[in-house]
Phi, psi and omega in degrees: 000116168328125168306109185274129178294168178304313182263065129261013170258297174257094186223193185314295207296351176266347183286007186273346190289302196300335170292022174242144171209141160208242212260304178358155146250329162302016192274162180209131178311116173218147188310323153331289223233002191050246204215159175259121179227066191007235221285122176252183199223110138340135167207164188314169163292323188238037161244336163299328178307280180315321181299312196285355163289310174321279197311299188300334164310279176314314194273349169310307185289290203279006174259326185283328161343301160292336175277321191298336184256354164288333205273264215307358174257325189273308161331298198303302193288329190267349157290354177274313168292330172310313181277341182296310187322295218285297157007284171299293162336310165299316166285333190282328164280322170311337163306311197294101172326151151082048164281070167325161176299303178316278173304002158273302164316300202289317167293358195274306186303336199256327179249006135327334177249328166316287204312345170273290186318332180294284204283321164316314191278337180300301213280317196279002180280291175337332189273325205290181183292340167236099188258103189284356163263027214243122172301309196276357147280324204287326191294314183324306183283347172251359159292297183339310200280343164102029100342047208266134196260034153259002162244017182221111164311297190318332187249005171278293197315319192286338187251352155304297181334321188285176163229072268274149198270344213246346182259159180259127179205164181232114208289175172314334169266001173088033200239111207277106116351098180227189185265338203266354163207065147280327178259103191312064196290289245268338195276315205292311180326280200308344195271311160340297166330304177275310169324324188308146162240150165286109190269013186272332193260157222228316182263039192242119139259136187306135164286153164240155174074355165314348172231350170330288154353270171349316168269308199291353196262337168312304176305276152008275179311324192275333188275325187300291127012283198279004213239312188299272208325323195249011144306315186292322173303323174282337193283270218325293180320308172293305172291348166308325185272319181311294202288329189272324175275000162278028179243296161278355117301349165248041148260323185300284181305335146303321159306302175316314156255059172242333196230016149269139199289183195297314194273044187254171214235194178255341193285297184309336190296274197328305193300330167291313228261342164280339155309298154315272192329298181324320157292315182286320200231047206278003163230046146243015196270351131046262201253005200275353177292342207247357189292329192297262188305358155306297175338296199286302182307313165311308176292331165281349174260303173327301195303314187326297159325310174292312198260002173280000000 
């Protein structure tokens, strides 16, 4: 979505809107026509001021909401690199001339059980109510929030980058994916296998390349990881910019409605209260195309409240 300057966002029509208050649980905001909240009831400028501080409130929550399930989807992924590291390491001693029958057990064994622990967190992440190695959950809590990411270039971009751990999927060579063989066990076994030497035959030769495979699928994985974490860091980034300035707009218009004077317009309102943002927030104004539906999201978590 193309950057909409601040007024054509908070202008007459939107403070007029937010001074309506009715019944809806649908209501929604628009730059026009300001908002359908059915039967509706006038109420002051700065009793509108305030309601819409509320609602920027509530939508505040529900943009921190979204960061709080990006931090546990960026956690989730660098304990899986964390153990890949540990993988790696294990394949890297296996690499190594001079694998004995003994010392093939203790890595077959060491990376077996990483290779459990990999896949043990995939499936209990996957079982909770929200599976953050899932992108379309992840997404989900910043939809709530009026973050829709087909209207957010950015966070469209960012959540194409990811790649989801809990799904079958099929690469470019036609080669089939699951969470149940990401970590390239039955390939590390055989080569492991072919690596023992007899260290008794005198006329025994070291394999070479034997792990090769192995490694580029490790590598494959670890970039894959590595691609998630700093996908989740630009979506994190973006909605990050998103919470501060509703942050500083509904702070603004609370301060604002208290201290406007009697004979002020909604055309005037607008015109303070962009002025403020504008000072108070002159490198987020940006993100200022999503203040509507942040508006609409907040209001609908409001009402939720209000009628529960």
């Amino acid at each position: 979505m193309a950057v909409t300057s601040l007024s054509r966002i908070v202008n007459e029509g939107f403070i007029k809107a937010i001074t309506q208050a009715g019944t809806s649980a649908s209501s929604s905001l628009s730059s026009s026509t300001g908002t359908s909240l059915g039967q509706k009831t006038q109420v002051s400028l700065s009793s509108g001021l305030r309601s819409g501080a509320r609602d920027f409130g509530s939508g505040s929550q529900l943009l921190n909401n979204g960061i709080s399930v990006i931090n546990i989807a960026r956690a989730a992924n660098e304990k899986l690199l964390e153990i890949v590291g540990k993988l790696d390491e294990v394949v890297g001693d296996a690499a190594r001339s001079g694998v004995t029958a003994g010392k093939a057990k203790r890595l077959q064994a060491s990376f077996t059980a990483l290779s459990r622990d990999f896949n043990r967190l995939l499936k209990e992440t996957a079982e909770q109510k929200t599976d953050v190695f899932d992108p379309a959950d992840v997404s989900a809590f910043l939809s709530r929030a009026g973050l829709e990411q087909q209207n957010v270039d950015e966070l469209e971009i960012a959540f194409k980058k990811i790649t989801p751990l809990t799904d079958s999927r099929v690469d470019s060579q036609g080669n089939v994916t699951s969470s149940a063989n990401l970590v390239p066990k039955v390939e590390f076994l055989s080569a492991l296998k072919r690596a023992v030497t007899d260290p008794e035959d005198p006329l025994a030769e070291e394999p070479t390349g034997g792990f090769s495979a192995v490694r580029a699928k490790m590598r494959n994985l670890r970039e894959l990881l590595d691609s998630n974490i700093k996908a989740l860091d630009d979506a994190s980034e973006v909605v990050g910019r998103n919470l501060n300035l509703v942050r500083v707009v509904g702070l603004a218009m609370l301060d604002l409605s208290s201290s406007i004077p009697s004979n002020a317009t909604a055309a005037s309102v607008a015109e303070e209260l962009q002025t403020r943002i504008r000072q108070q927030a002159p490198l987020l104004l940006g993100e200022a195309h999503n203040l509507q539906a942040i508006a609409v999201a907040g209001m609908m978590a409001t009402s939720s409240k209000t009628s529960g």
